[in-house]
TORPA-4810 file (N, C-alpha, C, O; in nm, 3 decimals):
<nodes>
NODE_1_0.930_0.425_1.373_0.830_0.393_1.273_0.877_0.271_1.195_0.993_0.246_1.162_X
NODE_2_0.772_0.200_1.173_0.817_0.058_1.095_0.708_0.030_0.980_0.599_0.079_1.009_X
NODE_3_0.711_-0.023_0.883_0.670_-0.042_0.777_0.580_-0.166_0.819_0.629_-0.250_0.895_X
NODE_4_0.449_-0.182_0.772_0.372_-0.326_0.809_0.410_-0.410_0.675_0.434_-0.376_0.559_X
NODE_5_0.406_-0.530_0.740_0.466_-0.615_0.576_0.284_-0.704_0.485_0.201_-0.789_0.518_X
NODE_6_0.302_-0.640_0.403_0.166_-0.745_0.354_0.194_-0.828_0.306_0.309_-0.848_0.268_X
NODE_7_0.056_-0.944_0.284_0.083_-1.070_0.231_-0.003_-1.011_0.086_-0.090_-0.924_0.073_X
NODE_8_0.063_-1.097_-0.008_0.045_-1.095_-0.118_0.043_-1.288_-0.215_0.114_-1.385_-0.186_X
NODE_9_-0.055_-1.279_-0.315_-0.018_-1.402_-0.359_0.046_-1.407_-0.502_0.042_-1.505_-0.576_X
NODE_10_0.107_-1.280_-0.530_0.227_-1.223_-0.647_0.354_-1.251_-0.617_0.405_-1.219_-0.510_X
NODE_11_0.393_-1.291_-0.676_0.540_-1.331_-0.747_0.599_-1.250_-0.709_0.544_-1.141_-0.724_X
NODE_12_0.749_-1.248_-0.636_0.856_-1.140_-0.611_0.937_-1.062_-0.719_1.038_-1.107_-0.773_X
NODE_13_0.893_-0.965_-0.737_0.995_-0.890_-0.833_1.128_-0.814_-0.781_1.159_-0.752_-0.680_X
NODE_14_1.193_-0.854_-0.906_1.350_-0.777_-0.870_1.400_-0.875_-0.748_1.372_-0.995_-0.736_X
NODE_15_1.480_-0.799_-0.663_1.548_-0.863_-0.557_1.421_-0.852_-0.445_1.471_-0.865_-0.333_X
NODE_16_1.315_-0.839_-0.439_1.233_-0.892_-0.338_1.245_-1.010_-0.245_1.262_-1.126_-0.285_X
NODE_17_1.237_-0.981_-0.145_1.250_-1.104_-0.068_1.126_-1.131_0.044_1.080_-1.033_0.103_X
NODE_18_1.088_-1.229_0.062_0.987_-1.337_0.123_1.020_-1.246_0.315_1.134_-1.226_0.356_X
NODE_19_0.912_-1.214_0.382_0.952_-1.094_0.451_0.987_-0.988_0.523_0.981_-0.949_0.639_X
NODE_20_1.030_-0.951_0.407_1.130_-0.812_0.425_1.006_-0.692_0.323_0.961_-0.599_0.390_X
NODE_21_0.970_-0.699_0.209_0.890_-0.646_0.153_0.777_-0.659_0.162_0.706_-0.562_0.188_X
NODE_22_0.718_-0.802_0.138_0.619_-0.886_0.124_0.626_-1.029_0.202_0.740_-1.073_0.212_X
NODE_23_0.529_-1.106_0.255_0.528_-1.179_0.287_0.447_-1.246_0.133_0.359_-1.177_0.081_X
NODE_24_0.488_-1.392_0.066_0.468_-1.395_-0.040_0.384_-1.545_-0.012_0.434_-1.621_0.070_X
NODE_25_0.274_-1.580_-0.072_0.188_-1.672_-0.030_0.098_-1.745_-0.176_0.098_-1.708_-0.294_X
NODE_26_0.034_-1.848_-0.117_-0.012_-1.894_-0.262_-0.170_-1.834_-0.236_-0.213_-1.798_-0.127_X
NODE_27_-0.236_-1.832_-0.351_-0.383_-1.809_-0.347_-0.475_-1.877_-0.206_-0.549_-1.826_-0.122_X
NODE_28_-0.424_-2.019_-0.230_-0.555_-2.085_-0.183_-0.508_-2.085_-0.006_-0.603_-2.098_0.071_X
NODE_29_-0.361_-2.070_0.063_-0.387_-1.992_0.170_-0.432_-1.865_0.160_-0.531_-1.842_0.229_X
NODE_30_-0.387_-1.769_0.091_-0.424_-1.632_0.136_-0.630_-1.661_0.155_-0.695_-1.598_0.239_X
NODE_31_-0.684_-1.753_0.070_-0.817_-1.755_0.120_-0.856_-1.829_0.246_-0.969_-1.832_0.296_X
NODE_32_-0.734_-1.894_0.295_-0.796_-1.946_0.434_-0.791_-1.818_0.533_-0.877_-1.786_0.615_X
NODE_33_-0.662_-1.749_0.503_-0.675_-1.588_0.572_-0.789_-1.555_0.592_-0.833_-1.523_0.702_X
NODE_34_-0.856_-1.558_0.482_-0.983_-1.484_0.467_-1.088_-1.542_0.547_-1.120_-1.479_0.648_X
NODE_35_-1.158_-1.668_0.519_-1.176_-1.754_0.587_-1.145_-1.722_0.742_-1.246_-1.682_0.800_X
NODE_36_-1.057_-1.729_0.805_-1.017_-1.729_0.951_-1.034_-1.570_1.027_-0.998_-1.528_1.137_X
NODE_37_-1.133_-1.482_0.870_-1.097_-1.332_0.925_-0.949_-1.240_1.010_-0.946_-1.144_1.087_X
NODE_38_-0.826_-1.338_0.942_-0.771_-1.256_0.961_-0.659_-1.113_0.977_-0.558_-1.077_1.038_X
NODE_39_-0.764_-1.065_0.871_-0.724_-0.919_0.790_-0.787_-0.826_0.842_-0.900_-0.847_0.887_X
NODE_40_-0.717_-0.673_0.852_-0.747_-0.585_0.848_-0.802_-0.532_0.755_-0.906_-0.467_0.764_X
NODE_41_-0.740_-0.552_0.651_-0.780_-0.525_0.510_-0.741_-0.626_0.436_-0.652_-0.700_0.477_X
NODE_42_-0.803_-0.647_0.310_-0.787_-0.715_0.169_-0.871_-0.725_0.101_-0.992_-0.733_0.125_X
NODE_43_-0.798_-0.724_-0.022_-0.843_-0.671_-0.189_-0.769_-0.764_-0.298_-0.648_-0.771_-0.323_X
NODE_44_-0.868_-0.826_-0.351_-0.812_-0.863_-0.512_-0.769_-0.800_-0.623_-0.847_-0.805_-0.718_X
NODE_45_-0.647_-0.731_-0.640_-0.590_-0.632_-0.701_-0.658_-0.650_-0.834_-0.733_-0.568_-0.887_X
NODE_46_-0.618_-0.782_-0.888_-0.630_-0.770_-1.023_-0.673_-0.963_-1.019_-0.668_-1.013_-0.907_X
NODE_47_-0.695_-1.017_-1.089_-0.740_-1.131_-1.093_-0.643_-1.235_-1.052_-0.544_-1.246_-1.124_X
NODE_48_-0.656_-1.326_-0.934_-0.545_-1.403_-0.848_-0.475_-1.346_-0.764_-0.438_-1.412_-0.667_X
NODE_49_-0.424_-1.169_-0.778_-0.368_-1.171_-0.708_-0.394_-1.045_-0.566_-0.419_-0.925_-0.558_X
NODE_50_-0.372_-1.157_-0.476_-0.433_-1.061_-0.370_-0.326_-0.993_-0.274_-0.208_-1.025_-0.267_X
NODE_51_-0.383_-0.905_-0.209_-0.285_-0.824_-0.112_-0.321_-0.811_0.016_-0.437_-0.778_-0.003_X
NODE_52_-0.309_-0.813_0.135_-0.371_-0.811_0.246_-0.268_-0.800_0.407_-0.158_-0.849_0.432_X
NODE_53_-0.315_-0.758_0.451_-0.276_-0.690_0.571_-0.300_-0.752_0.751_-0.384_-0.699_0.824_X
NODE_54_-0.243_-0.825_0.781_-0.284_-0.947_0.880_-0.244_-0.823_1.020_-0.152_-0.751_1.059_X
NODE_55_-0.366_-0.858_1.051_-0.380_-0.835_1.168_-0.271_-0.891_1.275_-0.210_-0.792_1.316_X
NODE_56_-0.220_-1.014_1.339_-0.132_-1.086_1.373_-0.024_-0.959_1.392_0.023_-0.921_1.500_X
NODE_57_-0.003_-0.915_1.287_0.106_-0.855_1.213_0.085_-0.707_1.277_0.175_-0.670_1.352_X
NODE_58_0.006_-0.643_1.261_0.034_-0.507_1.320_-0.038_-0.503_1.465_-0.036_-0.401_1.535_X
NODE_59_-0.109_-0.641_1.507_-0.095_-0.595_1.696_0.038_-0.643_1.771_0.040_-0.641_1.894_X
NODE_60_0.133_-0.681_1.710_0.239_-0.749_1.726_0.335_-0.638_1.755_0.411_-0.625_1.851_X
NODE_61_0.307_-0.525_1.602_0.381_-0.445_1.622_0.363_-0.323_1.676_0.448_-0.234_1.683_X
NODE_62_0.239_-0.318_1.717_0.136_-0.228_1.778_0.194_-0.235_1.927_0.224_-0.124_1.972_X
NODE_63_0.214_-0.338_2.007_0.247_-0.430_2.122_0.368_-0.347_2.155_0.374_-0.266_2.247_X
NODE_64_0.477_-0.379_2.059_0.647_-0.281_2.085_0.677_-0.181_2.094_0.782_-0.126_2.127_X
NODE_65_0.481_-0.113_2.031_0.509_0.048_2.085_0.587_0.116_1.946_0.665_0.211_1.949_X
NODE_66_0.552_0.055_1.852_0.589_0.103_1.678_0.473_0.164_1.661_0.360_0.144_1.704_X
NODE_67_0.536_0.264_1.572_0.464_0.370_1.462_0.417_0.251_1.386_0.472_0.147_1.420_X
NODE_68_0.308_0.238_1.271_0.283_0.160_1.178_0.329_0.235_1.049_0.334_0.354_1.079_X
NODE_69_0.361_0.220_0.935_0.311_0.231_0.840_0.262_0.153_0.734_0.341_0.061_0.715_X
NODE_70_0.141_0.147_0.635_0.089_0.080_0.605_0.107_0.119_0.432_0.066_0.233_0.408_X
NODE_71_0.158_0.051_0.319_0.185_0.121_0.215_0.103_-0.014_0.077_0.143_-0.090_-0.011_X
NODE_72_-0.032_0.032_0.143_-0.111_-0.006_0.068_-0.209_0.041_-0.057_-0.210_0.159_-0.094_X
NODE_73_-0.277_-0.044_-0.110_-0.321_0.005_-0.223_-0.439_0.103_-0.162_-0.438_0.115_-0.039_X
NODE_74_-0.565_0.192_-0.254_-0.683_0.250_-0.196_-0.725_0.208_-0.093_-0.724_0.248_0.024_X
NODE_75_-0.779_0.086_-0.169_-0.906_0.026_-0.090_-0.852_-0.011_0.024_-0.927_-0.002_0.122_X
NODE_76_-0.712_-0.061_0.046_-0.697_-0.097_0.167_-0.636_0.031_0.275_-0.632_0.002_0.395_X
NODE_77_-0.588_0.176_0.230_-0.621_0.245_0.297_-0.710_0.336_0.349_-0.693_0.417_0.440_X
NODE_78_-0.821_0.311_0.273_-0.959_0.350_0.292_-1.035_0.241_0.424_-1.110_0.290_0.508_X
NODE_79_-1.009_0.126_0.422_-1.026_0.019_0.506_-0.931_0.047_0.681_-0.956_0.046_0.801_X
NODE_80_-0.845_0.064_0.612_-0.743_0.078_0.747_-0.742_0.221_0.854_-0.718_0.228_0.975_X
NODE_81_-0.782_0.336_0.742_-0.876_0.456_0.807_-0.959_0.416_0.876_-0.959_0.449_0.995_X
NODE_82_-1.061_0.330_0.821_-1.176_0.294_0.890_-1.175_0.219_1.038_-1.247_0.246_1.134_X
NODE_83_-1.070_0.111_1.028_-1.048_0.042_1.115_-0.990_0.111_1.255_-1.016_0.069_1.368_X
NODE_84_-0.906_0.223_1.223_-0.804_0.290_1.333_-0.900_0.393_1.343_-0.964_0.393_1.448_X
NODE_85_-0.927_0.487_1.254_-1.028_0.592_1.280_-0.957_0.700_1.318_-0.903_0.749_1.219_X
NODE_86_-0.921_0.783_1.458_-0.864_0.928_1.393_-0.720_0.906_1.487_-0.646_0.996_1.528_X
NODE_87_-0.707_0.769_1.507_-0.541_0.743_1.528_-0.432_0.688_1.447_-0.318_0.655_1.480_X
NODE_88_-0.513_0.684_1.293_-0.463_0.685_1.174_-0.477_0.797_1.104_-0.580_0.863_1.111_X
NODE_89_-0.344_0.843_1.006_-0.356_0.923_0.945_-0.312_0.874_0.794_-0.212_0.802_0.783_X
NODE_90_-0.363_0.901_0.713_-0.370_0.835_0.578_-0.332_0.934_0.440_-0.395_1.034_0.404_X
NODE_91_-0.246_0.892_0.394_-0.174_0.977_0.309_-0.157_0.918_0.156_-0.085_0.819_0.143_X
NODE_92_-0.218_0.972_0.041_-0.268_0.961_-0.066_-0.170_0.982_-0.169_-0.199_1.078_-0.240_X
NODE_93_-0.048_0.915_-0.205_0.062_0.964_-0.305_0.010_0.960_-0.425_-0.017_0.864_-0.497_X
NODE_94_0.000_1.055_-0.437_-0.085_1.103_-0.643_0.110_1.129_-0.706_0.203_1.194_-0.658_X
NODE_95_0.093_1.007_-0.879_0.156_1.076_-0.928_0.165_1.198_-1.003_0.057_1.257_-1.002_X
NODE_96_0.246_1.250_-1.061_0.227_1.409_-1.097_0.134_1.357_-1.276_0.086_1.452_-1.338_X
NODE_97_0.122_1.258_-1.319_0.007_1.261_-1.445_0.008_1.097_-1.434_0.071_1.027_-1.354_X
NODE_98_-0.073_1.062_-1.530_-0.081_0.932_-1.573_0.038_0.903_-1.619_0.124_0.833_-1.566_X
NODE_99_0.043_1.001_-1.796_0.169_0.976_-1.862_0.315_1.002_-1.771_0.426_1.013_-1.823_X
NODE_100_0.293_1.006_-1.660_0.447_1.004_-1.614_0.458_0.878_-1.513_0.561_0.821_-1.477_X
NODE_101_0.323_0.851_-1.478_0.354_0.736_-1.447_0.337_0.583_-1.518_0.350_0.481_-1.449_X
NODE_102_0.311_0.577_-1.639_0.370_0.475_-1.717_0.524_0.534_-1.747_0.600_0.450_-1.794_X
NODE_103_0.555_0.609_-1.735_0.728_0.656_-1.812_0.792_0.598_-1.684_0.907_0.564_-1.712_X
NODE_104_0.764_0.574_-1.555_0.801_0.555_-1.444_0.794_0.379_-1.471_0.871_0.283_-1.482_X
NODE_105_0.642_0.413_-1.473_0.678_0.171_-1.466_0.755_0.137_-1.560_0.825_0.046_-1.517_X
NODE_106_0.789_0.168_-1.706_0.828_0.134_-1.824_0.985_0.132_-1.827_1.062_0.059_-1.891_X
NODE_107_1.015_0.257_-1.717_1.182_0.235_-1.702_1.248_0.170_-1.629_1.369_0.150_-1.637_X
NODE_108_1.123_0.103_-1.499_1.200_0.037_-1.383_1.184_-0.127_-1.464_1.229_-0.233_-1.418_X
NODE_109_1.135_-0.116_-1.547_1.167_-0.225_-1.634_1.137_-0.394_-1.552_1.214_-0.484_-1.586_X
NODE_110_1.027_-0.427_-1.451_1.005_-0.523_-1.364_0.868_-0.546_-1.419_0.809_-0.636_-1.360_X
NODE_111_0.806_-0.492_-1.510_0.619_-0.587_-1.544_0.625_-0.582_-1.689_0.690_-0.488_-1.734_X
NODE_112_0.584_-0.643_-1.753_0.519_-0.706_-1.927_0.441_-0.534_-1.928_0.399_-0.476_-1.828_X
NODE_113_0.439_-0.489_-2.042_0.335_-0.409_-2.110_0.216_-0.422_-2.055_0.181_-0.326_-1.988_X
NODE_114_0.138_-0.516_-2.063_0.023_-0.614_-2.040_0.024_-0.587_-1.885_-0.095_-0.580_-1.854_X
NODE_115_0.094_-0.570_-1.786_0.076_-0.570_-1.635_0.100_-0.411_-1.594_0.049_-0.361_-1.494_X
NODE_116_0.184_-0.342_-1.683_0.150_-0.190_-1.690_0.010_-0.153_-1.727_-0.080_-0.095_-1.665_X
NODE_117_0.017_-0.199_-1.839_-0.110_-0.112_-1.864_-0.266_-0.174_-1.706_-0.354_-0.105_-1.653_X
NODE_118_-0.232_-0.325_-1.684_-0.352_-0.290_-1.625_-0.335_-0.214_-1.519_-0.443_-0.182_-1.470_X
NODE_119_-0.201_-0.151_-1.438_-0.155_-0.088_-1.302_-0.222_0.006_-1.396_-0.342_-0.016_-1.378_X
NODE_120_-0.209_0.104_-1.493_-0.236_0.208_-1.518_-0.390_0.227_-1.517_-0.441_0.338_-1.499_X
NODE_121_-0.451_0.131_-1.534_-0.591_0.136_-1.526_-0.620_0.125_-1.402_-0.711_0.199_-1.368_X
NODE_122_-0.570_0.049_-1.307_-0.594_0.104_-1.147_-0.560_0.209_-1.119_-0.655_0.286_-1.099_X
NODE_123_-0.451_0.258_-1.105_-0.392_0.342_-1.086_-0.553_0.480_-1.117_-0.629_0.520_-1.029_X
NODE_124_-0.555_0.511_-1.233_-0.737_0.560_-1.312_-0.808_0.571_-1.176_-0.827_0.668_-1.104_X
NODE_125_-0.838_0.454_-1.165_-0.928_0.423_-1.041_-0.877_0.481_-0.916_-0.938_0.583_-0.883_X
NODE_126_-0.788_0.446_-0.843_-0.760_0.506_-0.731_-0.750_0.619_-0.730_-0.805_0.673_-0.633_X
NODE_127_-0.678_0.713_-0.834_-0.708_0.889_-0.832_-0.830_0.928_-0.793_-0.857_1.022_-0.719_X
NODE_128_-0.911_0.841_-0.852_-1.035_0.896_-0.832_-1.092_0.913_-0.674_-1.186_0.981_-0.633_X
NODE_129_-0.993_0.822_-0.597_-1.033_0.809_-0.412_-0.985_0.857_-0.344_-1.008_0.846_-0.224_X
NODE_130_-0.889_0.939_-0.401_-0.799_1.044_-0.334_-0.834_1.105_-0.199_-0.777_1.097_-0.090_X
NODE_131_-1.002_1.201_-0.257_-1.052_1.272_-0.176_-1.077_1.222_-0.030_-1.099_1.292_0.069_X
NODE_132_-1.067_1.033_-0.043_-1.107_0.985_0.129_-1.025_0.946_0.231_-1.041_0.880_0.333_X
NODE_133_-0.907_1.021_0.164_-0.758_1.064_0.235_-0.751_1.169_0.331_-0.824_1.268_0.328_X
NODE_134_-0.677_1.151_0.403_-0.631_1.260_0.530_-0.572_1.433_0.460_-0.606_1.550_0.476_X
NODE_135_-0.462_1.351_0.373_-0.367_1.387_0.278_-0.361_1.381_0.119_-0.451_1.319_0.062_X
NODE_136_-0.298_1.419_0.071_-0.291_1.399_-0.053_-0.141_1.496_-0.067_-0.131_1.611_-0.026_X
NODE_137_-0.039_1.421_-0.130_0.096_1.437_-0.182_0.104_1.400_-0.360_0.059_1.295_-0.406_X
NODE_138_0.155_1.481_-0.424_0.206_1.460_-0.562_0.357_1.445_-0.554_0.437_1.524_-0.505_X
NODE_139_0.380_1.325_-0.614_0.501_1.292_-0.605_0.580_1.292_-0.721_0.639_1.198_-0.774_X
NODE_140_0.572_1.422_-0.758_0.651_1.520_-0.858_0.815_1.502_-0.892_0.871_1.493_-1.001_X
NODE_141_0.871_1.500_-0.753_0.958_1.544_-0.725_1.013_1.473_-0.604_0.984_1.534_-0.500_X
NODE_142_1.093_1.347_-0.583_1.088_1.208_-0.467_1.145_1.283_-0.374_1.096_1.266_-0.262_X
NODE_143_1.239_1.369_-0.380_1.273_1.433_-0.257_1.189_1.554_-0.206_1.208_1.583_-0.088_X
NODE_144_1.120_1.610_-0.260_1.037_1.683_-0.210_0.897_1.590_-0.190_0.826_1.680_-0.143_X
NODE_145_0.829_1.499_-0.193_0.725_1.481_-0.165_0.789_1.348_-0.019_0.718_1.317_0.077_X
NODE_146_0.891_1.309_-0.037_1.020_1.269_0.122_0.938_1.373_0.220_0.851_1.344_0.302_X
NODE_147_0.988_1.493_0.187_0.998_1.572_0.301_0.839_1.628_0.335_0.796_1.683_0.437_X
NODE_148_0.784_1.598_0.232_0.650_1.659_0.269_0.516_1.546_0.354_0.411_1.586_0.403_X
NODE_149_0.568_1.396_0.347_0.511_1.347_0.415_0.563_1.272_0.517_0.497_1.192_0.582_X
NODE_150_0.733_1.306_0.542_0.763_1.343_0.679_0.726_1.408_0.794_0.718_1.369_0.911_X
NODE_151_0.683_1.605_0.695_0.643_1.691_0.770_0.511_1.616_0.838_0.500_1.584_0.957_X
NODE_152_0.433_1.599_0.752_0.284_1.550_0.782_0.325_1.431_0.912_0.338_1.469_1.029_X
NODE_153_0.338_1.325_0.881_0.352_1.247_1.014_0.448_1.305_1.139_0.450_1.249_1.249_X
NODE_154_0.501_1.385_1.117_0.596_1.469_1.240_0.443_1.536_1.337_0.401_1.529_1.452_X
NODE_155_0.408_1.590_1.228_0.339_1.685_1.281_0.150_1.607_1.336_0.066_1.665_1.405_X
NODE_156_0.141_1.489_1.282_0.053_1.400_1.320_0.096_1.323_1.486_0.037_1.306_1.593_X
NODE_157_0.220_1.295_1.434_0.255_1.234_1.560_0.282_1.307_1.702_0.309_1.248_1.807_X
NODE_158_0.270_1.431_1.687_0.321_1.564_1.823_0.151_1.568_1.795_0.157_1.662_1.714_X
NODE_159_0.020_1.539_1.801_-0.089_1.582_1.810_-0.112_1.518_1.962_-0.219_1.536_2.020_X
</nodes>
């Protein structure tokens, strides 16, 4: 199993690197992407900055005979369901409240107040899309919700 890398036109935080996490890009390519159709998915998170999922990129790794995983926002796993259909399985990490997940962004200490609060207002939003998930995990507890969407793709992947 391998992780798909998205392009993004956000700034690297922490020790991020150009990629390994993210492939890191300016606006006005990520719109020729768009332009050239070629995404699986993409979404304007928040104003400028976009996230997106190149195709290129996962028939490449599709090709070597890799697992994908895709560790995207809603919309783009609501999109990527769509696209794969029932040879994707899509898994919905709910944190265990709101208030624990600002106590979570606030300690890893990497966004302004101002860039929390608007994650927290997405964040709002995406709970709400939960339901157009395969899955749904609360991630209460990092080693127990580890093992619980291990189980799930173990048991996706022996289907």
């Amino acid at each position: 199993m391998h992780f798909s890398i998205s392009l993004t036109t956000r700034a690297p935080r922490g020790k991020e690197k150009n990629g390994v996490e993210y492939f890191f890009t300016s606006v006005e390519d990520f719109r020729t992407h768009i332009a050239n159709d070629d995404f699986i998915e993409y979404e304007e998170v928040y104003a400028g900055c976009f996230y997106g999922t190149l195709k290129s990129q996962v028939e490449k790794q599709i090709m070597q005979g890799q697992n994908v995983i895709f560790d995207v926002d809603v919309n783009g796993g609501i999109n990527i369901k769509n696209h794969f259909g029932e040879e994707a399985l899509s898994i919905f990490i709910m944190p265990p409240s709101i208030e624990e997940l600002r106590n979570r962004l606030e300690k890893r200490g990497t966004d302004s107040l101002e860039v929390i609060d608007q994650r927290i207002a997405r964040a709002e939003y995406e709970i709400s899309q939960a339901d157009h998930f395969d899955k749904v995990v609360v991630n209460d507890d990092l080693a127990t919700a580890q093992a619980e969407v291990l189980s799930l793709v173990k048991m996706f992947l022996e289907q």
